[in-house]
C-alpha positions as CSV (number, residue, x, y, z in Angstrom):
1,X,57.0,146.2,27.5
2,X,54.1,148.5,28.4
3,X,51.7,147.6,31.2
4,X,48.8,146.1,29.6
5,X,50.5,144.5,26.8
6,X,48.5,141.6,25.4
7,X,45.6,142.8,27.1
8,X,42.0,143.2,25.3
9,X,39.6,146.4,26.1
10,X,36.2,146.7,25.9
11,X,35.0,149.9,26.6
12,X,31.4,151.2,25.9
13,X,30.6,154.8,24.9
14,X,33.9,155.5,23.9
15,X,33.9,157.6,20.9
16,X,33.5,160.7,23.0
17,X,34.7,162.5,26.5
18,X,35.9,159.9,29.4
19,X,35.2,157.2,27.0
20,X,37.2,158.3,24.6
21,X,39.8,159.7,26.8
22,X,40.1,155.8,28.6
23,X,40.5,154.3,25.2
24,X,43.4,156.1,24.5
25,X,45.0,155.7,28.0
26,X,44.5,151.8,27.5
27,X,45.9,151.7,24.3
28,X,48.9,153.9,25.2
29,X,49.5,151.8,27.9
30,X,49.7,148.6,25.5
31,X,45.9,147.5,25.1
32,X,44.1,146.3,22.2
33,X,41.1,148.4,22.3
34,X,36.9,148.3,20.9
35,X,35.5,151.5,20.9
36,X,32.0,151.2,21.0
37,X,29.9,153.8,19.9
38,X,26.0,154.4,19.6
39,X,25.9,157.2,16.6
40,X,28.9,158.9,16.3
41,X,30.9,156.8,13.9
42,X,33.3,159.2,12.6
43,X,34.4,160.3,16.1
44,X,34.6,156.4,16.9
45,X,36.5,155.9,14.0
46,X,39.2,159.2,14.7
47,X,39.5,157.0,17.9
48,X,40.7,153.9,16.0
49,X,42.6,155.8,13.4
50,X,44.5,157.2,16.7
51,X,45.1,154.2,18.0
52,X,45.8,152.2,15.0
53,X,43.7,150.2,13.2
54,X,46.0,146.8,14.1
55,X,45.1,147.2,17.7
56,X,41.6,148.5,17.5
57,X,38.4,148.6,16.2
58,X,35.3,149.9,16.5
59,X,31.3,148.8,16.9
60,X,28.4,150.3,17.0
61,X,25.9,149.3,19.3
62,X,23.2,150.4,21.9
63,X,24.1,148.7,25.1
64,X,21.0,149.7,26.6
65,X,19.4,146.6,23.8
66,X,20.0,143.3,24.6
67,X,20.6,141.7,21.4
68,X,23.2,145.2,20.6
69,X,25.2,144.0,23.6
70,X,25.3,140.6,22.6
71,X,26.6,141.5,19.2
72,X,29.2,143.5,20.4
73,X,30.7,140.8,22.5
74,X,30.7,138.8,20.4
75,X,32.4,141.1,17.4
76,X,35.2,142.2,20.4
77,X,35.6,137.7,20.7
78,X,35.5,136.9,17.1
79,X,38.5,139.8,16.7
80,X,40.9,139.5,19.7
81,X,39.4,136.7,21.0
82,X,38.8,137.4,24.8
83,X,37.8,140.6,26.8
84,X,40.4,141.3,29.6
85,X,39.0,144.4,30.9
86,X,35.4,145.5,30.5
87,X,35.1,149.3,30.7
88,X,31.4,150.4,31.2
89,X,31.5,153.9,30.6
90,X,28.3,154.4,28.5
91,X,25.0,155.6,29.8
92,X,23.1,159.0,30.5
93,X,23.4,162.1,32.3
94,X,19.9,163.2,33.5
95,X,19.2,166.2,35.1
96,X,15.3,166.6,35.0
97,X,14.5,163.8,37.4
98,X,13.0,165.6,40.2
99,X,10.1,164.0,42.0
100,X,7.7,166.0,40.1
101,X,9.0,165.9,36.2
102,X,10.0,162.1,36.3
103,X,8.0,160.2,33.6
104,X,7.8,155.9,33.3
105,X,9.1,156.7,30.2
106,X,12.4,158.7,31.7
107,X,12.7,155.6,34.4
108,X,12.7,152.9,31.9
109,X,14.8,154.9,29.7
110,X,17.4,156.2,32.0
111,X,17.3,152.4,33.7
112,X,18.2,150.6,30.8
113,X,21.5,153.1,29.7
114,X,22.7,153.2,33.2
115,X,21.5,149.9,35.3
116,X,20.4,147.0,33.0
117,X,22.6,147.8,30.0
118,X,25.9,147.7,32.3
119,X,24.6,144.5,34.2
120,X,23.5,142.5,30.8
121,X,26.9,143.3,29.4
122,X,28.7,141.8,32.5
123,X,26.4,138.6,31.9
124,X,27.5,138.3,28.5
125,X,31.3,138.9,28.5
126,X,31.9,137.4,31.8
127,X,32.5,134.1,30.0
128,X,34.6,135.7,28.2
129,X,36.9,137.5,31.0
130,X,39.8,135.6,32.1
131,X,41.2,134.6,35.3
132,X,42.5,138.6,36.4
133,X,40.4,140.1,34.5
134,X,38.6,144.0,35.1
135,X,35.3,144.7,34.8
136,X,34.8,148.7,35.7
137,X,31.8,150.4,35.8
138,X,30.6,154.2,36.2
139,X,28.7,156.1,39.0
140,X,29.2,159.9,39.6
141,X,30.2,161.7,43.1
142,X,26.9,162.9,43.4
143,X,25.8,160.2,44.9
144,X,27.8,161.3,47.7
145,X,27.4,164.8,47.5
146,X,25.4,166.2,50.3
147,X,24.3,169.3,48.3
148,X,22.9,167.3,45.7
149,X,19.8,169.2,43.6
150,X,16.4,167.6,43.4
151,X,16.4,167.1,39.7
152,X,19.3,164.9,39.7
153,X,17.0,162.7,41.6
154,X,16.3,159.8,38.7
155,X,20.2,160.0,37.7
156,X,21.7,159.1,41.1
157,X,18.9,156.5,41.6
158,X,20.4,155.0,38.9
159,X,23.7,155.1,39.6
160,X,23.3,154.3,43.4
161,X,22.0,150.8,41.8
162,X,25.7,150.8,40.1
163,X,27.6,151.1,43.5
164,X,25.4,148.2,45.1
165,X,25.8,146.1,41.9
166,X,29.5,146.3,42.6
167,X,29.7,145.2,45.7
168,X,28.0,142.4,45.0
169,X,30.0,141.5,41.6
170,X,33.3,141.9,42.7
171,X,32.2,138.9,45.6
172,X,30.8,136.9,42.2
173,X,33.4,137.3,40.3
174,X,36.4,137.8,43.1
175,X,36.3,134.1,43.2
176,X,38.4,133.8,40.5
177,X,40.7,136.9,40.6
178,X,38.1,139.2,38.3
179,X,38.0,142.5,39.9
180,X,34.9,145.0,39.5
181,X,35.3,148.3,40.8
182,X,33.3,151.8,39.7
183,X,35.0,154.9,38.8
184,X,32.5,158.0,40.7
185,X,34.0,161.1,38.6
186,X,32.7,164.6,40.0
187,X,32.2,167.3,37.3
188,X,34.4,167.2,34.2
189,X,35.0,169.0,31.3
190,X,33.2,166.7,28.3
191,X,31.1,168.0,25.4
192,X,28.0,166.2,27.5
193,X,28.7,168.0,30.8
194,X,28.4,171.4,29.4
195,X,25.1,170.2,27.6
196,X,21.9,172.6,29.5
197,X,24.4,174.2,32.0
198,X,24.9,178.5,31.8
199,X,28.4,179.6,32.4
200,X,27.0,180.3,35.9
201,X,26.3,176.9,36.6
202,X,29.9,176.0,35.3
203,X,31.5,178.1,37.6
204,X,29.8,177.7,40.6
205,X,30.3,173.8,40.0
206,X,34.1,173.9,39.2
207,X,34.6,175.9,42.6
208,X,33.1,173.3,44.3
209,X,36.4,171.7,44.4
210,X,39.1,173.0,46.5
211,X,41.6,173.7,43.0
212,X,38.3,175.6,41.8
213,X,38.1,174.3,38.1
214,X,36.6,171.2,36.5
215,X,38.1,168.1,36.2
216,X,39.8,166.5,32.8
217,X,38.6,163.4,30.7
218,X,42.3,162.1,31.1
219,X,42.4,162.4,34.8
220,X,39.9,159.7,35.0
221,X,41.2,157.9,32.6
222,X,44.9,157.5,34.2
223,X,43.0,156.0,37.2
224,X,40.8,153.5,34.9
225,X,44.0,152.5,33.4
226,X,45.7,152.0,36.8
227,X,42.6,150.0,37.9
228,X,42.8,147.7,34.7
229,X,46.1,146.7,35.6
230,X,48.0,144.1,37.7
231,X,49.1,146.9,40.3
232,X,45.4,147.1,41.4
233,X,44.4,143.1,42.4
234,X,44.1,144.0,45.6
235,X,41.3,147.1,45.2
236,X,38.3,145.2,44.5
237,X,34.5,146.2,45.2
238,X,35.4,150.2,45.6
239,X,33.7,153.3,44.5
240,X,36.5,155.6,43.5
241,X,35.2,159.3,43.5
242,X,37.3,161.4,41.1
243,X,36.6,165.0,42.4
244,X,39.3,166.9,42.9
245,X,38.0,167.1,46.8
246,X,34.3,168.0,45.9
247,X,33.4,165.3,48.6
248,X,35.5,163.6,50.9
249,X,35.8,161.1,53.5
């Protein structure tokens, strides 16, 4: 019987990239899956078709909006009736926060994709996550990345706020055997990394790992799917960088 049979997935932004790349690692490892989307319903639906349309479906909604995140709960309860493990994998990659550029407007923006949408949509499934369950969320390895450039500056605010969330969710929700942990991936090879970067930029970030090349989608989703199941009760309350050895220690 595979791993996570039985098991329901929520995971956000998952039409595309790591998202995508999870969804399909969860479901090949036995998951029903929702594949939540913001605009690109044809990819979403590719995912589904993939996967198979008994075992997952897919919903459009901007987590970043309150009454989006409570709609998608509630259509991911009203199908499979519970959320197992909550994958928190949307948000936005911002790199023209530097001190002097950053805007209200790119705060409250960049704030709600990354920090409130993640935290609201814990609120609302959490009464739906049973005993055991997963909640994962997403930072990035720059926050830990002493050569860090000033215009990622609004970005890593906003995912430091992840990392401290987590440590204080996964004492919440520890209580009763719910695990929250955040996946930290270095640079990998999605259709949004490459977005404003010259091949320059590419290379000189894939040889910041020791193998010298990017990462893959898939080798951050095998971890995600290792953290959503029973093997991993005891890691709870981690940051797990997935960098190849960018940083270390």
């Amino acid at each position: 019987m595979p791993r996570l049979s039985g098991k329901v997935a929520l995971v956000t932004g998952a039409s595309r990239g790591i998202g995508r790349a999870t969804a399909l690692a969860l479901a090949k490892d036995g998951a029903s899956v929702v594949v939540n989307y913001i605009s690109a319903s044809s990819a979403a639906d590719e995912v589904v078709a993939e996967i198979g349309a008994d075992r997952a479906i897919a919903v459009q909604a901007d987590v970043s909006k309150r009454a989006d995140i409570a709609r998608l709960v509630k259509e991911t309860v009203d199908r499979f009736g519970k959320i197992d493990i909550l994958v928190l994998n949307a948000g936005l990659l911002w790199q023209k926060g530097d001190l002097a550029s950053i805007t209200e407007e790119d705060f409250d923006r960049l704030f709600a994709a990354n920090v409130r949408g993640p935290l609201f949509t814990v609120q609302e499934a959490e009464p739906h996550i049973p005993d055991g369950g997963r909640v994962l969320l997403f930072s990035t390895s720059l926050a830990a990345f002493s050569m860090i450039a000033p215009n990622y500056l609004l970005y890593t605010a906003t995912k430091g706020a992840v990392e401290q969330m987590t440590r204080v969710l996964a004492k919440d929700l520890g209580r009763r055997g719910v695990t929250v942990n955040t996946i930290a991936p270095g640079p990998i090879g999605t259709e949004a990394y490459y977005v404003g970067k010259t091949e320059q930029m590419v290379q000189m970030q894939s040889n910041i790992a020791p193998a010298g090349r990017l990462g893959k989608p898939e080798e951050v989703a095998s971890v995600v799917s290792f953290l959503a199941g029973e093997e991993s009760q005891w890691v709870n309350g981690q940051t797990v960088r997935i960098n190849g050895g960018m940083t270390v220690g």
